[in-house]
C-alpha positions as CSV (number, residue, x, y, z in Angstrom):
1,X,19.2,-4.2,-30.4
2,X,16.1,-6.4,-29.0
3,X,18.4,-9.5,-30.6
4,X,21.6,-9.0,-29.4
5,X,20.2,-7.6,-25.6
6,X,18.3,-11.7,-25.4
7,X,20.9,-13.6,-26.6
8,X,23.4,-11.9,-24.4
9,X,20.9,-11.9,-21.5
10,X,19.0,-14.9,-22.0
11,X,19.6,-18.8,-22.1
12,X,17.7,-20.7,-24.8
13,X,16.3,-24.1,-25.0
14,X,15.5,-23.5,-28.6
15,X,17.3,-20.1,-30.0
16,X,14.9,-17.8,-31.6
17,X,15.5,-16.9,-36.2
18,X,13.2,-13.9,-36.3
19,X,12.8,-10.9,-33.1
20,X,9.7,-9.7,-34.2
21,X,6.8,-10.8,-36.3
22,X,4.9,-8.1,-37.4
23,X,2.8,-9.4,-40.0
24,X,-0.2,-9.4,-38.3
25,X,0.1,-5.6,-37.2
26,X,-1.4,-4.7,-34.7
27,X,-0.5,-7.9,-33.0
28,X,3.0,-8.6,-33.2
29,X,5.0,-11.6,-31.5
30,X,8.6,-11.6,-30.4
31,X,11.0,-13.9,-30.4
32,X,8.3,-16.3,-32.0
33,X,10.2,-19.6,-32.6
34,X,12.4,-18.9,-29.8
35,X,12.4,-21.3,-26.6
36,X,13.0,-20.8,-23.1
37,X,12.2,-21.3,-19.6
38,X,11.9,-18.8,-17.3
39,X,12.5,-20.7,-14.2
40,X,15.8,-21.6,-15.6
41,X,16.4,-18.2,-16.9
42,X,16.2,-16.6,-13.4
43,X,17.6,-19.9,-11.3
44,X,19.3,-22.5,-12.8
45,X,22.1,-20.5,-15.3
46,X,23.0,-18.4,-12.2
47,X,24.0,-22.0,-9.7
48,X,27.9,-22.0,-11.0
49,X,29.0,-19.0,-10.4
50,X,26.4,-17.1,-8.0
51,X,24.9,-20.3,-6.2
52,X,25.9,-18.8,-2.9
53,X,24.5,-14.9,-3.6
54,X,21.5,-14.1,-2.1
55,X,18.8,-14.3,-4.7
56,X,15.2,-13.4,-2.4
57,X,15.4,-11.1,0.2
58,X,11.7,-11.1,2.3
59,X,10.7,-8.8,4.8
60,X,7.7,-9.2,6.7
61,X,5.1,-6.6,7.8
62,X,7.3,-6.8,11.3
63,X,10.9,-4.8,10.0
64,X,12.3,-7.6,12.8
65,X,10.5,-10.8,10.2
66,X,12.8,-11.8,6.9
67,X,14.3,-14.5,5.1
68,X,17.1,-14.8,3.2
69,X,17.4,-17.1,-0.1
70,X,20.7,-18.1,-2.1
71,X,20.1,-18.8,-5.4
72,X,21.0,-22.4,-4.5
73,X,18.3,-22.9,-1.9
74,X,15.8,-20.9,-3.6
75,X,16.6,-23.9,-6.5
76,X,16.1,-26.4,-4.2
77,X,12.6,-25.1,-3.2
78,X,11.4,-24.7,-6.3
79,X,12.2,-28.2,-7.6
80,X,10.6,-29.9,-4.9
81,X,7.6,-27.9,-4.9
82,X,7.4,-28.4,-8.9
83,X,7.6,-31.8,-8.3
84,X,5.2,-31.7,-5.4
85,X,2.9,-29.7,-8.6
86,X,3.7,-32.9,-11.0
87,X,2.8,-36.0,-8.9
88,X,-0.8,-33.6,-8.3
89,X,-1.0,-34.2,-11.5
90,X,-0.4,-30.6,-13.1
91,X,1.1,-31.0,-16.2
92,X,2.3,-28.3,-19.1
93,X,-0.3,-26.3,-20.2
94,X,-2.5,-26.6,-17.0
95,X,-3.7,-23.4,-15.1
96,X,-2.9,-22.8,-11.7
97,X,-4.6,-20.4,-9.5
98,X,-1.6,-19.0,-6.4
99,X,-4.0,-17.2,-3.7
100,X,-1.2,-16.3,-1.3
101,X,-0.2,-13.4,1.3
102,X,3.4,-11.9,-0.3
103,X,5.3,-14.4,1.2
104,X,8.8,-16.2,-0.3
105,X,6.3,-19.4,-1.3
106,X,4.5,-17.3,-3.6
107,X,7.9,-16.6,-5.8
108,X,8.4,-20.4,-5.6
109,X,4.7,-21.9,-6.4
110,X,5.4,-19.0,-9.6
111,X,9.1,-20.1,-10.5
112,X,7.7,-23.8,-10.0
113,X,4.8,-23.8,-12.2
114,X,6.9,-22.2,-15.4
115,X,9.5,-24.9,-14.4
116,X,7.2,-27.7,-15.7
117,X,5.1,-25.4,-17.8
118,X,2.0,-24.6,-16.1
119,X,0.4,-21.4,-16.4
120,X,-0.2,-19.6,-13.2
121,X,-2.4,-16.9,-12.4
122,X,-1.8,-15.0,-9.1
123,X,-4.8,-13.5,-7.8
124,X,-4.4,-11.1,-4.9
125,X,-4.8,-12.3,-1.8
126,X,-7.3,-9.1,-1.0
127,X,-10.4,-10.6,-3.0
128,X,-13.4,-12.2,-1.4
129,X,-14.4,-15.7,-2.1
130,X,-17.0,-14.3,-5.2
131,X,-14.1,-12.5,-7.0
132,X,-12.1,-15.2,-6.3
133,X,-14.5,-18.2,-7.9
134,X,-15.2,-15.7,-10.7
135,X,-11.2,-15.6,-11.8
136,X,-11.2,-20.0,-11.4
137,X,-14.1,-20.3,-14.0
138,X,-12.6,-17.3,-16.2
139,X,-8.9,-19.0,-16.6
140,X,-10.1,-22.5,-16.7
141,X,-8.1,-23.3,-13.4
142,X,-7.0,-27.2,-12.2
143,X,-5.2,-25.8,-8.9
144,X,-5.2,-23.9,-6.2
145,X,-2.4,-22.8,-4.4
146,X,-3.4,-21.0,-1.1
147,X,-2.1,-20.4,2.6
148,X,-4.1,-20.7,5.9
149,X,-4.8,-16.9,5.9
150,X,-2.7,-13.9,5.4
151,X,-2.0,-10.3,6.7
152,X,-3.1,-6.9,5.4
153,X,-1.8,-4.6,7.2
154,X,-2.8,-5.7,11.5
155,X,-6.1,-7.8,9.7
156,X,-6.1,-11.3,9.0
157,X,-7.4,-12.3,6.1
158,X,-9.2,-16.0,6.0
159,X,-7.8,-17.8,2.5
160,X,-8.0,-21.4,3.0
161,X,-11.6,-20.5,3.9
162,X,-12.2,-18.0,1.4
163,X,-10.4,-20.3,-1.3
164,X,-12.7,-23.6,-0.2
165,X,-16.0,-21.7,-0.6
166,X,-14.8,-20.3,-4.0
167,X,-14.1,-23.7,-5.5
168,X,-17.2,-25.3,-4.4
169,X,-19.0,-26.1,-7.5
170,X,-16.0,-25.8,-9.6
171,X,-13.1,-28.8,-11.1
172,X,-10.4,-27.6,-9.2
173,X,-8.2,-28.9,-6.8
């Protein structure tokens, strides 16, 4: 069943022999030797024949604030932005720490980050600079991805500033 649904579903760089490895009970691994991209998987195999369907619909604390993505533009974002992410330096493999109000960007640093293989880790955008630092040393982070501040609820909340005292002392970027 699990076969049939991600071949139908799915696109494939590399197409997977076994579903599930369960060899080493109680961990087991699906779709083990299988390759794909999810970037690709949610943009990229939809451009032919939906590139003009509305793929990110964003509404704003204010019902009056939202934007409107096709899957073509949302593309288009998150190419250049992963290729803002490569000529940083980030490369496949590398962590990347997205500290960002629930705005469209934070779908597109995500989306651009699996594009080139970078491993992101979104951190809510609630957490003080400690709990912030804390998560960068846990996950080995390289970048941070952040916004001038954010909303919750009427309060602003300071993340540029909260992010730069978090990563003092620390590799990141």
């Amino acid at each position: 069943y699990w076969a049939r649904l991600a071949r139908e579903l799915l696109s494939w760089q590399t197409p997977f022999t076994q579903t599930l490895n369960d060899s080493d009970a109680p961990v087991f691994k699906w779709f083990e030797d299988g390759k794909l991209n999810v970037s690709y998987n949610c943009l990229d195999r939809h451009l032919e024949k939906k590139g003009d369907q509305i793929a990110l619909i964003w509404e704003g604390d204010d019902p009056e604030e939202d934007r409107i993505f096709t899957y073509r533009e949302l593309h288009e974002q998150v190419c250049r932005f992963a290729n803002v992410l490569k000529q940083q330096g980030i490369e496949k493999g590398d962590r990347v720490m997205i500290y960002m109000p629930m705005v469209p960007e934070l779908a597109m640093a995500c989306l651009a980050c699996a594009r080139i293989g970078a491993i992101h880790s979104v951190v809510f955008g609630g957490f003080s600079a400690e709990a912030l630092k804390s998560r960068i040393e846990d996950c080995g982070g390289k970048m941070m991805i952040t916004a001038d501040a954010g909303l919750r609820g009427k309060k602003s909340v300071p993340l540029k500033a909260n992010a730069d005292a978090a990563m003092e002392g620390t590799s990141i970027k």
